[in-house]
BAZA-143483 format. One record per residue: residue number from 0; y, x, z of N, C-alpha, C in turn; residue in one letter. Coordinates in pm, 1 decimal. Each point is the difference from the previous one (the first is absolute). Layout:
+-----+----------+----------+----------+----------+----------+----------+----------+----------+----------+-----+
:   n :  n_north :   n_east :     n_up : ca_north :  ca_east :    ca_up :  c_north :   c_east :     c_up : res :
+-----+----------+----------+----------+----------+----------+----------+----------+----------+----------+-----+
: NUM :        Y :        X :        Z :        Y :        X :        Z :        Y :        X :        Z :   a :
...
+-----+----------+----------+----------+----------+----------+----------+----------+----------+----------+-----+
//
This chain:
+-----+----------+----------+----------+----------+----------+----------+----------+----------+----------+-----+
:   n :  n_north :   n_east :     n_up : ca_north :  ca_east :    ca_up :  c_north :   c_east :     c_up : res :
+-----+----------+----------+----------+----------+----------+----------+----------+----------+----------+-----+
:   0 :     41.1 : -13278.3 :  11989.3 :      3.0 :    138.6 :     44.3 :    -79.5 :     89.6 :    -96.5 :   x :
:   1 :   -133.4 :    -51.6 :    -39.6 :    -71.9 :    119.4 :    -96.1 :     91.0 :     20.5 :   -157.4 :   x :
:   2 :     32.1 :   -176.2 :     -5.8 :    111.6 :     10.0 :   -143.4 :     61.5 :    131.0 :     36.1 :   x :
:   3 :    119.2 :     27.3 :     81.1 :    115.2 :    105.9 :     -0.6 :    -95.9 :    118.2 :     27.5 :   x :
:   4 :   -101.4 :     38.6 :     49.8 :    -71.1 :    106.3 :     16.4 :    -11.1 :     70.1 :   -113.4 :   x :
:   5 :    -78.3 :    -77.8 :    -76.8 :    -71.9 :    -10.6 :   -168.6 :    111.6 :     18.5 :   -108.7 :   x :
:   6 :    111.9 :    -41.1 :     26.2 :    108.4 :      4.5 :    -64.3 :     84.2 :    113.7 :     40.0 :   x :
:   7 :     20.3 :     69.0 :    100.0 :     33.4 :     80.5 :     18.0 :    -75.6 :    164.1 :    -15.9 :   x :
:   8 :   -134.9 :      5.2 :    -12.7 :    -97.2 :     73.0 :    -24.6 :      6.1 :    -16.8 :   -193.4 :   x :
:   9 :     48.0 :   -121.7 :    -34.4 :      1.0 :     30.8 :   -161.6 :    130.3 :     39.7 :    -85.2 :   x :
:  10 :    121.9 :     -2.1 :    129.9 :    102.8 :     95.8 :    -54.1 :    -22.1 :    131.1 :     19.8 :   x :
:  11 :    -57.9 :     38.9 :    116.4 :    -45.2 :    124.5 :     20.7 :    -54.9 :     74.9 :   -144.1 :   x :
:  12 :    -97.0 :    -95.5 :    -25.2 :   -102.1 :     51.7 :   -129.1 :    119.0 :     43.9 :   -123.2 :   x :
:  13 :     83.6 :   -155.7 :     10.2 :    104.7 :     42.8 :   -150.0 :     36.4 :    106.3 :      6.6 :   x :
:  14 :     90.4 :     44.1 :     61.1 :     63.6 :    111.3 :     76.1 :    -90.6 :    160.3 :    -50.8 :   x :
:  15 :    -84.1 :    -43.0 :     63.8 :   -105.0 :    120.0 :     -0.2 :     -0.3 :     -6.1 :   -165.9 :   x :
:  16 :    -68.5 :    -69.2 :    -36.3 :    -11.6 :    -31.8 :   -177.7 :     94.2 :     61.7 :    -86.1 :   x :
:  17 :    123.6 :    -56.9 :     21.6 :    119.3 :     14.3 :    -92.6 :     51.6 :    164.4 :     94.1 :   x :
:  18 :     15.6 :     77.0 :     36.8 :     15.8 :    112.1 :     38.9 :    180.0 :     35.4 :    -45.9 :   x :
:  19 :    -18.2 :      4.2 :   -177.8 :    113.6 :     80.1 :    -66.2 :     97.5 :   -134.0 :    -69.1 :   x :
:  20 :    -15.4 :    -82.3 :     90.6 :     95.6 :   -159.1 :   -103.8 :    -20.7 :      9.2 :    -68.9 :   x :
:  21 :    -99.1 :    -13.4 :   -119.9 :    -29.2 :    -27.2 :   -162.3 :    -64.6 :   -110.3 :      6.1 :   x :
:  22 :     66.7 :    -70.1 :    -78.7 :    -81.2 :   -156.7 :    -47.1 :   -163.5 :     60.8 :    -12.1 :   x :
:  23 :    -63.6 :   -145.6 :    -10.9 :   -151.2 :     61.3 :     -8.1 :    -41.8 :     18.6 :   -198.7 :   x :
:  24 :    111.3 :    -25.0 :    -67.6 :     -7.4 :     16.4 :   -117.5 :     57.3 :    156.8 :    -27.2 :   x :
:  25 :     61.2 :     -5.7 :     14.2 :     60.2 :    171.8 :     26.7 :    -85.8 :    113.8 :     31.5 :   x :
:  26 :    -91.1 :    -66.0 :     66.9 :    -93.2 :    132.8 :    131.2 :   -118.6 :    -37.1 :    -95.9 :   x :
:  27 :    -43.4 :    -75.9 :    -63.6 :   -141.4 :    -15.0 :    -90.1 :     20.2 :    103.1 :   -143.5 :   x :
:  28 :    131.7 :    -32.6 :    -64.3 :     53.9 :     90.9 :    -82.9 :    -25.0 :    116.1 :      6.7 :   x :
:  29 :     53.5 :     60.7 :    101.6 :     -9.6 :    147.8 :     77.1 :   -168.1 :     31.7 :      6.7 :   x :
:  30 :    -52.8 :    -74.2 :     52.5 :   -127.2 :     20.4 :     -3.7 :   -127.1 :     -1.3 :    -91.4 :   x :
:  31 :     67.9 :   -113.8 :   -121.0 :    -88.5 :      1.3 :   -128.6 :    -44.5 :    156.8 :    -34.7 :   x :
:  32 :   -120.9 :     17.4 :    -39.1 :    -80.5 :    136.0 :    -89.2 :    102.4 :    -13.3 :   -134.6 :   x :
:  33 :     -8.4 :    101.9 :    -10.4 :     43.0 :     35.2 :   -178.9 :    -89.0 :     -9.3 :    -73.0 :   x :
:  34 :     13.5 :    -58.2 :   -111.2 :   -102.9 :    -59.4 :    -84.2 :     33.4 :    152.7 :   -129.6 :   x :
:  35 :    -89.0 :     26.6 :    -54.8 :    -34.4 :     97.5 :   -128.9 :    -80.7 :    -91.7 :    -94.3 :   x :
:  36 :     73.8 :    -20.3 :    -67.3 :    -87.2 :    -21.3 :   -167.7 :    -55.0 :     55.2 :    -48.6 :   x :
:  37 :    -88.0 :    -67.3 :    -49.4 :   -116.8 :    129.0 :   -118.0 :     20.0 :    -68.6 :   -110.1 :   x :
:  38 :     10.6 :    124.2 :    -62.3 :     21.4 :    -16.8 :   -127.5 :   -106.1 :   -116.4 :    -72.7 :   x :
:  39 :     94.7 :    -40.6 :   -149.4 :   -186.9 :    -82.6 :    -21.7 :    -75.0 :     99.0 :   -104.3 :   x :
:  40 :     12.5 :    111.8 :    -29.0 :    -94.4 :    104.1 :    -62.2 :    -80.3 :     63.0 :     70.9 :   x :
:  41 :     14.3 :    -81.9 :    174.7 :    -98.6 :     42.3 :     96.7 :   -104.5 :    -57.4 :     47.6 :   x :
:  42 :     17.2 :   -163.5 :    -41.8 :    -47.2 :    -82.3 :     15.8 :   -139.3 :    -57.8 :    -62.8 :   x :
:  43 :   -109.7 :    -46.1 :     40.1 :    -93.0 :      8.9 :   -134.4 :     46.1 :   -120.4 :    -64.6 :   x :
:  44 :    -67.1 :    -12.4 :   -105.4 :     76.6 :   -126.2 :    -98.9 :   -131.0 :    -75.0 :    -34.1 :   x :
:  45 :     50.3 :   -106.7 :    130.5 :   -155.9 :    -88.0 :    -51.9 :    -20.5 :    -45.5 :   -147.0 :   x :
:  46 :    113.2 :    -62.7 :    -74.0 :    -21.9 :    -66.5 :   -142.8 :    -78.0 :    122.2 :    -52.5 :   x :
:  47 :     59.1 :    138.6 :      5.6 :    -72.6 :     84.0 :    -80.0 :   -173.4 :     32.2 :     20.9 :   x :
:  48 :    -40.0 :    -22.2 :    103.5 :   -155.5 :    -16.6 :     33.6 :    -71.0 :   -145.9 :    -24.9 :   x :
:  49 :     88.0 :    -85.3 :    -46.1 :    -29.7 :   -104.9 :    -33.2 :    -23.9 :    -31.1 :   -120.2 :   x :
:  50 :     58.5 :    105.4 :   -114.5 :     27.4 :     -9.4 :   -132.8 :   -135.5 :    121.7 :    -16.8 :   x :
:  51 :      7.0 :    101.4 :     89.8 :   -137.0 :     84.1 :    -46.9 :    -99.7 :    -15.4 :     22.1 :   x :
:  52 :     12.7 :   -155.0 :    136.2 :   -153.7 :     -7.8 :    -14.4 :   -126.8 :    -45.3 :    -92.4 :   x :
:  53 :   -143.5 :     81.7 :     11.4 :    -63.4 :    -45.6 :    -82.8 :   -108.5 :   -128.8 :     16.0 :   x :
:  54 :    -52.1 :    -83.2 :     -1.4 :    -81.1 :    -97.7 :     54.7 :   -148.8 :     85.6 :     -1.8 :   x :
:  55 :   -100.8 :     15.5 :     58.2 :    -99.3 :     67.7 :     45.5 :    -85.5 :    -76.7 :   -138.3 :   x :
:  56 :    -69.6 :     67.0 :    -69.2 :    -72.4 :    -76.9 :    -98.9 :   -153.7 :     -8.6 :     82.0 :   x :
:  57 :    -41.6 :   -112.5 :    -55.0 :   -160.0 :    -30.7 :     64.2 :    -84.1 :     63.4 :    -75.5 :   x :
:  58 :    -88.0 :     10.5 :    110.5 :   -105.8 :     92.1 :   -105.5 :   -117.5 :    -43.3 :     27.7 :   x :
:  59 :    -44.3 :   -107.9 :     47.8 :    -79.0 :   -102.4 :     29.2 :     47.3 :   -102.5 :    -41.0 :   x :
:  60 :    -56.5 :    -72.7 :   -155.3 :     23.1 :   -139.3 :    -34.4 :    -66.6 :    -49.8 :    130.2 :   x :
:  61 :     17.2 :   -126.0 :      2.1 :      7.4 :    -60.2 :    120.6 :    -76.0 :   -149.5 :   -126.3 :   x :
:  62 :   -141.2 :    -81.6 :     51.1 :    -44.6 :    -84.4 :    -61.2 :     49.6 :   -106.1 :     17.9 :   x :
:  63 :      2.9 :   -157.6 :    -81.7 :     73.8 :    -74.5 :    -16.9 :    -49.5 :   -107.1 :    140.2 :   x :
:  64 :     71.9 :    -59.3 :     15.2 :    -47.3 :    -84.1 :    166.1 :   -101.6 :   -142.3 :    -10.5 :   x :
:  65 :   -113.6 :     32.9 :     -3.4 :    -58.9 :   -106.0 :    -70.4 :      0.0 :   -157.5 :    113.6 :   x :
:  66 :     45.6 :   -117.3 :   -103.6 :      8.4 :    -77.5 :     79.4 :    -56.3 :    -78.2 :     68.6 :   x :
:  67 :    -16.2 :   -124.2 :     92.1 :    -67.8 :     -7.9 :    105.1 :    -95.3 :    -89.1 :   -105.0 :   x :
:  68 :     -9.6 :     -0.3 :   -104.6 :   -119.7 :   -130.1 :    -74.8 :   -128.8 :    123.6 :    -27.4 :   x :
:  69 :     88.7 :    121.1 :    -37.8 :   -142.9 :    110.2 :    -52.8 :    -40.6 :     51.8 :    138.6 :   x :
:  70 :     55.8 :     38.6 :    107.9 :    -64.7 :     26.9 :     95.2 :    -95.5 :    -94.0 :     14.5 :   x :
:  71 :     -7.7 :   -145.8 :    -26.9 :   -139.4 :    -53.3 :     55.3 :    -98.5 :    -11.7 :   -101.0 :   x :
+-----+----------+----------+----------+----------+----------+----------+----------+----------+----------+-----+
//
């Protein structure tokens, strides 16, 4: 008895769902956003910040790591 209840409450749903008979591929179509491209002269251009970057120069030599025989 709850089977045909449950089953009958989930044609209800189809029903309700599907409204205008369109496959559910049809009705997603319809519904997709429109996509806009951007241009790529809009785009930033990572290679090009990659090619200008500069490496930060040190400005603190940094002393040599003395090893564990001169530490003692």
């Amino acid at each position: 008895n709850e089977l045909r209840v449950k089953s009958a409450r989930l044609a209800e749903l189809n029903i309700a769902l599907n409204i205008d008979d369109k496959t559910p591929l049809e009705a997603l179509a319809e519904e997709a956003p429109v996509r806009t491209e951007v241009a790529k002269s809009a785009k930033p251009s990572v290679l090009q910040k990659l090619h200008s970057y500069e490496k930060p120069s040190k400005a603190v030599p940094t002393e040599p790591k003395k090893s564990k025989e001169e530490v003692l």
